[in-house]
C-alpha positions in Angstrom: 19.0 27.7 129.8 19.4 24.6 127.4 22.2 23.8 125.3 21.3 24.8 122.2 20.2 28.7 123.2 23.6 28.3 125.2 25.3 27.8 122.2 23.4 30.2 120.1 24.0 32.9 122.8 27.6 31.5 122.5 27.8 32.0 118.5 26.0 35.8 119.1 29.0 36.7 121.5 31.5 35.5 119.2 29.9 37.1 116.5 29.6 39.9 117.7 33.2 40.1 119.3 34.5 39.7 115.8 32.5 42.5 114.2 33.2 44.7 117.3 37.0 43.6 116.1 36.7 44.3 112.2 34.8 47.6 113.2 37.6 48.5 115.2 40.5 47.1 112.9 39.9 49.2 109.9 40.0 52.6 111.8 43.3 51.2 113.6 45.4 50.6 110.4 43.9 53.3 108.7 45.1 55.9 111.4 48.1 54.0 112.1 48.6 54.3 108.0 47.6 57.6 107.5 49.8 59.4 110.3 52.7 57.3 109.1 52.2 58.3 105.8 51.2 61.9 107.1 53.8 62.1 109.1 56.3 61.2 106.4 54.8 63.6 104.3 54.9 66.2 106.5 58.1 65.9 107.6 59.6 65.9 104.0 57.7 69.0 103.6 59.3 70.5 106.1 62.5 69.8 105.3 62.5 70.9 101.6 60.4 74.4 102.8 63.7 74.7 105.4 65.9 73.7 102.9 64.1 76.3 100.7 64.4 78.8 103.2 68.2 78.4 103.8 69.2 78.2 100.8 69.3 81.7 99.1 70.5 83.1 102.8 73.5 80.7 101.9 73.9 81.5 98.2 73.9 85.0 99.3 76.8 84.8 101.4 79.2 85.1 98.7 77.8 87.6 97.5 77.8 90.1 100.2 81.7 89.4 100.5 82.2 90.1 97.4 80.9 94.0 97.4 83.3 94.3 100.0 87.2 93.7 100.6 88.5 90.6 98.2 89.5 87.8 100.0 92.8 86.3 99.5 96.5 87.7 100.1 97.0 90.7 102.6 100.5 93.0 102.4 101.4 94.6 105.7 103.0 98.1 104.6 104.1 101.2 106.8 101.2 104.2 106.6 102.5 107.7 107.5 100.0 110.5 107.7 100.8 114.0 109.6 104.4 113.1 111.1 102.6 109.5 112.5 103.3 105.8 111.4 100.9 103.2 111.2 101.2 99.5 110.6 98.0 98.3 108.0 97.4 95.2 106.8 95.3 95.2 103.5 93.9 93.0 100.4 96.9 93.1 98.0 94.0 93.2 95.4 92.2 96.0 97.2 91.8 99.4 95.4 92.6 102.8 96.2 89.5 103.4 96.8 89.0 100.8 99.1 91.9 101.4 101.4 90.7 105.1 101.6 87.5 104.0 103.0 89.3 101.5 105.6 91.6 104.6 106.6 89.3 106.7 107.3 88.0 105.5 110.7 91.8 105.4 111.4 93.1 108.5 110.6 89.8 110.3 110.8 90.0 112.0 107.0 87.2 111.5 105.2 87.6 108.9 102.1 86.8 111.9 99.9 89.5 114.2 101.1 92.6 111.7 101.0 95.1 112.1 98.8 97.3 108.2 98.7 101.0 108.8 97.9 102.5 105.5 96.2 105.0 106.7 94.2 103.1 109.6 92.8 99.8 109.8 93.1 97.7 106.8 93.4 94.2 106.5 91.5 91.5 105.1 93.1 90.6 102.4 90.3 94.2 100.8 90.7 95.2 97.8 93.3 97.6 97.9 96.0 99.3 95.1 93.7 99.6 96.9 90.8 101.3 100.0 92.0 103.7 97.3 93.5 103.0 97.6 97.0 104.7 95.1 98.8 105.7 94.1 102.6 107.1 96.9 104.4 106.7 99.7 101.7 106.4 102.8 102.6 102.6 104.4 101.6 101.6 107.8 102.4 98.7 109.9 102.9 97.4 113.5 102.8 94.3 115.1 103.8 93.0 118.0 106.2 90.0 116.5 108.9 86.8 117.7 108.0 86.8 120.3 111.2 90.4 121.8 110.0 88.7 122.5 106.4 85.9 124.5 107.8 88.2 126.0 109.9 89.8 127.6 106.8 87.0 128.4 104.8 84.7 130.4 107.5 85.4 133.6 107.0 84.4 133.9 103.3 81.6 136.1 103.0 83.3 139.3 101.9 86.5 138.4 100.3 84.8 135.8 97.8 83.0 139.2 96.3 86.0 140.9 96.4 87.6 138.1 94.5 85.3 137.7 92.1 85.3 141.1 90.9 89.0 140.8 90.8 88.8 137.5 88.6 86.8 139.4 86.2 89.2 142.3 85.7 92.3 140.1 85.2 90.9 136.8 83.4 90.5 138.6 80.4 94.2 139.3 79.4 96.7 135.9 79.3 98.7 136.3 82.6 102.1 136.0 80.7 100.8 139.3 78.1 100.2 141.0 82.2 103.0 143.6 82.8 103.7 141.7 86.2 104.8 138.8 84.6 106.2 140.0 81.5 109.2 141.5 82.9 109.9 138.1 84.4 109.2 135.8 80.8 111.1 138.6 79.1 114.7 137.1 80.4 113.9 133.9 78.9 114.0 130.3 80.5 116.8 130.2 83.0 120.0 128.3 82.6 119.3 125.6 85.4 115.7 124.9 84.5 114.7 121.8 85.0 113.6 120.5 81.3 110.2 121.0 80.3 107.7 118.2 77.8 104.8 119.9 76.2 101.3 117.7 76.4 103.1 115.2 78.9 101.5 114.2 82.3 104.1 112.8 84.7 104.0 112.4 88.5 106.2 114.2 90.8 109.4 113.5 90.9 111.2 112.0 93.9 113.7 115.1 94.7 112.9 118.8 94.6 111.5 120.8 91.7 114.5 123.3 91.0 115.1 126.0 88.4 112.1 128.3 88.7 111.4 131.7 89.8 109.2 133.8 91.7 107.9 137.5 90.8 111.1 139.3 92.3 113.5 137.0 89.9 114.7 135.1 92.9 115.3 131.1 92.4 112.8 128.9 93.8 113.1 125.3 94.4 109.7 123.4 95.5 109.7 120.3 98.2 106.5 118.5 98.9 106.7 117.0 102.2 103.7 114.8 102.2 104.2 112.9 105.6 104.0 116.9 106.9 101.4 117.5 104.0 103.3 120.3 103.1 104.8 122.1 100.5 108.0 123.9 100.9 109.1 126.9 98.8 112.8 127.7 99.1 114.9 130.3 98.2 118.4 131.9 98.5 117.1 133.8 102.0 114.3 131.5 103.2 112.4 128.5 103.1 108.4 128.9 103.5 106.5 125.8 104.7 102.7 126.1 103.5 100.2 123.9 104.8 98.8 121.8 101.6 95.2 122.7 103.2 95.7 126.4 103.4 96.4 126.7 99.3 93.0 127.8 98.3 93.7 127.7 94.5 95.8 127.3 91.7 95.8 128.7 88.8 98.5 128.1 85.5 98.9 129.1 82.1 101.6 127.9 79.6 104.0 130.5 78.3 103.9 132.2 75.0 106.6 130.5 72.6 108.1 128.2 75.3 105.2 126.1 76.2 106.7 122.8 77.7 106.7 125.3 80.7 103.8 127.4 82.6 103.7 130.0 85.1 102.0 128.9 88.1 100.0 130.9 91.2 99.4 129.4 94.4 96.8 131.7 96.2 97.8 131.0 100.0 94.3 133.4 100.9 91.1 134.3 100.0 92.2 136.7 97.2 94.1 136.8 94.1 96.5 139.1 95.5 98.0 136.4 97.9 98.7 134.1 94.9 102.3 132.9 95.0 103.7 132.9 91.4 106.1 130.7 90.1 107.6 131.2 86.6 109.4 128.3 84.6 107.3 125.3 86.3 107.9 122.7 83.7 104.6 121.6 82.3 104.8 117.8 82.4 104.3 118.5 86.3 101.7 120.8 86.4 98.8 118.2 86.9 100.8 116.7 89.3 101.3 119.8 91.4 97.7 120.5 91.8 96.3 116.9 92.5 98.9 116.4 95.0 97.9 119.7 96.6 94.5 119.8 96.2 93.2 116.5 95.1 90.6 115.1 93.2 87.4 116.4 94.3 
């Protein structure tokens, strides 16, 4: 081969070599630019659709803890429910309400059918803090279990017609114009009766209700033992202690010309003729009496 097809097959092959290069070059930085700028792109993505996915789980958070118990200060108090203590730590700024439904997987009482003693009463829309619960107090509760109450209302069938024909016969005079209780009002308000406030709501006093009678003119005095959820009814010969769950109804009426004070019939069985009467029970308590005794339903 001469020189000069030498160096024209020379000049081809470098030629060539440096088109092979270019055609190669272009698709090189081109990849290498668009899966560095893909890849940049994508991974942003990513992160703002994770971030987009986290966030509302984590803005939620709050809110889920705040439909239930309030965070914050807890109060460790004493809890006594039929004759047994327990030791509870709660949200000072829970409710009533809420503390029933925390009790009730411990004491097995549905929230429902719990009755919370803190001095008086307590109603579900109040805070532990503002009935002044504090560390060590004393809170109680009444209730029957769920199985106890349809225990005591089984056997209904017949005595609920026989009661209802009796309601209709009697509801339609006054109970203090009935001759049973009439010879009773007719002495007047007893000496020792405890003073009665006409349109007044209070809640049960810490010591006994005194000063009242029953149908025979005896003196009754009434205890409410709620750690035993009981009531007690004492007189000059005995003392009757009455399961709170076994009082089926009460009934009361104010009296005729005196009426800061009521007469008042706990019916201990399925009829009115088990009623329990009580004469003289001042009427600031009445309310009182019956939610303590048979709650708020």
């Amino acid at each position: 081969m001469s020189n000069e097809e030498k160096e024209v097959t020379q000049s081809d092959d470098k030629t060539s070599n440096k088109e092979s290069e270019k055609s190669k070059t272009p698709p090189d930085s081109s990849c290498d630019s668009g899966d560095g700028s893909d890849g940049v792109v994508t991974h942003s993505q990513t992160q703002s659709s994770t971030e987009a996915v986290l966030s509302p789980a984590q803005e939620n958070k709050p809110d889920v803890q705040s439909e239930g118990l309030p965070t914050g200060e807890a109060v460790s108090f004493k809890l006594v429910y039929n004759k047994t203590k327990y030791d509870i730590e709660f949200p000072i700024d829970g409710t009533v309400k809420q503390l029933k439904e925390h009790l009730s997987s411990i004491i097995n009482v549905l929230p429902a059918m719990q009755k919370v003693m803190i001095k008086g009463l307590a109603k579900d829309e109040k805070t532990l803090k503002e009935l002044g619960v504090t560390k060590g107090s004393k809170v109680m509760v009444v209730g029957s279990k769920l199985d106890d109450v349809v225990n005591v209302n089984t056997p209904k069938s017949e005595p609920a017609a026989a009661e209802k024909t009796s309601t209709t016969t009697t509801s339609k005079e006054p109970l203090c114009r009935q001759k049973l209780h009439r010879k009773i009002i007719d002495k007047g308000v007893p000496e020792d009766a405890m003073p009665g406030i006409k349109n007044s709501k209070d809640v049960l006093p810490a010591y006994p209700l005194s000063g009242m009678l029953n149908k025979h003119g005896g003196k009754v005095r009434l205890t409410f033992k709620l750690e035993l959820d009981q009531i007690w009814i004492g007189t000059k010969e005995r003392t009757e202690k009455i399961n709170m769950n076994h009082i089926r109804q009460i009934v009361s009426e104010a009296i005729d010309g005196n009426e800061q004070y009521h007469i008042m019939g706990l019916q201990l069985g399925p009829t009115e003729a088990s009623r329990y009467w009580l004469y003289w029970v001042p009427a600031q308590y009445v309310d009182a009496i019956k939610d303590t005794v048979l709650g708020k339903w």
